[in-house]
N, C-alpha and C positions, 0 to 999 in steps of 0.2 A: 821681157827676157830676164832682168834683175826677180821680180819674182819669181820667176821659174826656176831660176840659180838659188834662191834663200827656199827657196819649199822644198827642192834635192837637196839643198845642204840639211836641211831641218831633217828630214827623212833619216837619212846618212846616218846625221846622229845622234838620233831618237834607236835607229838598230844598233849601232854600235855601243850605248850605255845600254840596253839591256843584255845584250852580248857579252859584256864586260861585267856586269851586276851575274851574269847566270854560271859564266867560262872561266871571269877570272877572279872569283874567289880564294882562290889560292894569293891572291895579290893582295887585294883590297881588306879584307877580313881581317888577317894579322895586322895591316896597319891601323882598323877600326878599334880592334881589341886594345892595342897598346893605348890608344890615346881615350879609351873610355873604361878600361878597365880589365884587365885576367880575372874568368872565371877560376874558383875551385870545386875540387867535389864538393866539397859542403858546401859551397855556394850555389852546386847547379841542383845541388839534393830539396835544398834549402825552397829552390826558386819551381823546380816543379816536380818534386818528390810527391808529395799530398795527391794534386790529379792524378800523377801518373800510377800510382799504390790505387787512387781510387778506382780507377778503370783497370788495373791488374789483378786486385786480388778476389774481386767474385769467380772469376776466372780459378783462383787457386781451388776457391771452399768447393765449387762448383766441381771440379777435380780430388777434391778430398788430402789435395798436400798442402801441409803446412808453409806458410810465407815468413820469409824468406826459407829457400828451400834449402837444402842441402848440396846438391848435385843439378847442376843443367846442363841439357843437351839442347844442340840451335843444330837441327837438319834443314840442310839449305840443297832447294831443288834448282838446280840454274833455269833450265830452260822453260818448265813450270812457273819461274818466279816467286817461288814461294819458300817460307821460312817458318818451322813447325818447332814449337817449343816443348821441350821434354821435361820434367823433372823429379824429383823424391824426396818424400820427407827424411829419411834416414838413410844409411849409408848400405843397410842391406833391405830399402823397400823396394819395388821395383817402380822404373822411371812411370811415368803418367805425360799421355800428354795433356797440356795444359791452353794450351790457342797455335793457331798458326799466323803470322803475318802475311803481307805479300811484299815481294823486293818491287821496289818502285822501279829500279834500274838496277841491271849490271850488265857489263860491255863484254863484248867478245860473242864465242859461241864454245856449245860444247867441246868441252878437251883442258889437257890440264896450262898451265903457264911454263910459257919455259924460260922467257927469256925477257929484260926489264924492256918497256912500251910494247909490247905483243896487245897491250890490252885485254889480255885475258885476265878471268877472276881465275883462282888456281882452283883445285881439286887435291881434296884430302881432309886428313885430321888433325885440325888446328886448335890451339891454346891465343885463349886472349892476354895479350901480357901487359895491357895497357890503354888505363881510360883516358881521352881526351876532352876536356871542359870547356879550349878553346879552337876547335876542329871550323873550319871553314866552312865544313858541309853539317853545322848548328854543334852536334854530337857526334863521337867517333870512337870506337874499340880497336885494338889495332890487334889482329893475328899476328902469330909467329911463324909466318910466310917470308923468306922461304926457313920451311923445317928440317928436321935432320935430315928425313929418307928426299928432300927435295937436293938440300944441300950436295949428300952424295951421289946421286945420281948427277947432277949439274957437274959434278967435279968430275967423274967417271966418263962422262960427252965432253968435256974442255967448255962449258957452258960458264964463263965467267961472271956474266951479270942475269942470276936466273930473275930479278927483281927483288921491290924493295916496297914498305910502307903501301901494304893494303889492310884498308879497315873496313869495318861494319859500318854508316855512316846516315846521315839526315840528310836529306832533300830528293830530288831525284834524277842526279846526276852518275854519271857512273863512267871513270877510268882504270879498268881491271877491280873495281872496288864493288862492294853492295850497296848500292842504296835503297835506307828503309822507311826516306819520307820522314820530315821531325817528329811528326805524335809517338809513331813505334818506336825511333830511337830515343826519344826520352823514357818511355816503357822499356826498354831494353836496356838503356846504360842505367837507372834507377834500382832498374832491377838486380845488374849484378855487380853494381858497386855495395848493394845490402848485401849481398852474397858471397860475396868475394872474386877478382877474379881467376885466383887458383883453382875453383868448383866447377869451372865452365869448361866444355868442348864444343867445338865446331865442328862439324859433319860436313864438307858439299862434294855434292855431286852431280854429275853433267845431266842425269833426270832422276826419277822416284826410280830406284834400283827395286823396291817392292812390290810393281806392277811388270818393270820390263827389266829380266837381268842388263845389267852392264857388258857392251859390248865393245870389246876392241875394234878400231875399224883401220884401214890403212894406213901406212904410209904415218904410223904413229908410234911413240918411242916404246920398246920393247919390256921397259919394266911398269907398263903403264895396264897391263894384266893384273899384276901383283899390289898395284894402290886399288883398282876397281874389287879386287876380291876383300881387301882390308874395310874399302867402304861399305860395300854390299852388305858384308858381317856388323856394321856398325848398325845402319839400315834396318837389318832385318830381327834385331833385336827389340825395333819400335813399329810395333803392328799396333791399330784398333778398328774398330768396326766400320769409321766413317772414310777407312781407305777403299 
């Protein structure tokens, strides 16, 4: 009977550390980072800048734009799971695409975010305004979620808390956020910490708008017409042959 009590205790909590090692990173991580050290960007450039440029830029020459590029575009398919890299070497070249990743995770389903824990990743066009070097989830980019045309719409419904702190991120977990698995987020935050990230836009939308127009469907907020047309136009300005 004592054994049977230490083998379910053992069990118990054999799940619960890795439950805790996968969920509650948001816990444990900040306090790992403190007591071994804060990364910075030149420290994480430093640490895996070299691979991740080496597995980046055949991809560029291969595309015929110059690295570090000028201009990127990240179209992000939700329900696809996938995330297609756009960019140009100059300011009036036209964008190229360059690779696409796949989203490891992101939570929710089609439609935009309205409101903070909905879980949803949002829908629109977003600016990264900020790299994170000690992100829980390895690497992290944070959008400017919620944005202006989010902002006032939220205000115009009395929607006080439309949400907060969603980023592009490593592993592949996902709460309203993207996750893109550590390899691609170190390729992707390498990438546009060489770039800048004032160069960058975000694209997402609830599927490929350049196979299936964007469809309003019920029972869903009425300016949500007028973002699908905004994305669409962003969309369908990046066509190539392997769509």
């Amino acid at each position: 009977m004592i054994k049977k009590a230490l083998y379910s205790g053992l069990i118990f909590l054999i799940i619960f550390v890795v439950a805790f090692y996968y969920y509650g990173r948001s816990i444990w991580v900040p306090v790992y980072k403190k007591y071994t050290g804060l990364a910075t960007l030149v420290s994480v450039y430093k640490k895996y800048g070299i691979q991740a440029e080496a597995r980046l830029i055949p991809y560029f020459k291969k595309a015929g734009v110059t690295y570090p590029p000028t201009k990127i575009k990240l179209l992000v398919m939700k329900s696809e799971r996938l995330m297609e890299l756009w960019a140009r070497s100059e300011t009036d070249s036209p964008f190229v695409k360059i690779r696409q990743f796949k989203v490891r995770a992101a939570s929710g389903q089609p439609g935009p975010k309205l409101k903070e824990g909905d879980k949803q990743v949002p829908e629109g066009i977003y600016k990264i305004i900020a790299l994170n070097p000690n992100s829980s989830f390895h690497l992290s980019m944070m959008l400017n979620y919620p944005n202006e045309f989010d902002k006032k719409y939220a205000k115009k419904e009395g929607r006080l808390y439309p949400g907060s702190n969603i980023f592009i991120h490593g592993k592949a977990l996902s709460v309203g956020c993207l996750a893109m698995g550590d390899v691609a987020i170190e390729e992707l935050f390498v990438l546009i910490y060489k770039s800048g990230i004032q160069n960058i836009k975000v694209i997402i939308a609830p599927y490929d708008p350049r196979k299936v127009p964007l469809v309003v469907g019920k029972n869903t907020p009425l300016w949500l017409a007028e973002l699908y047309k905004e994305v669409a136009r962003e969309f369908a300005g990046h066509r190539n042959d392997s769509l």
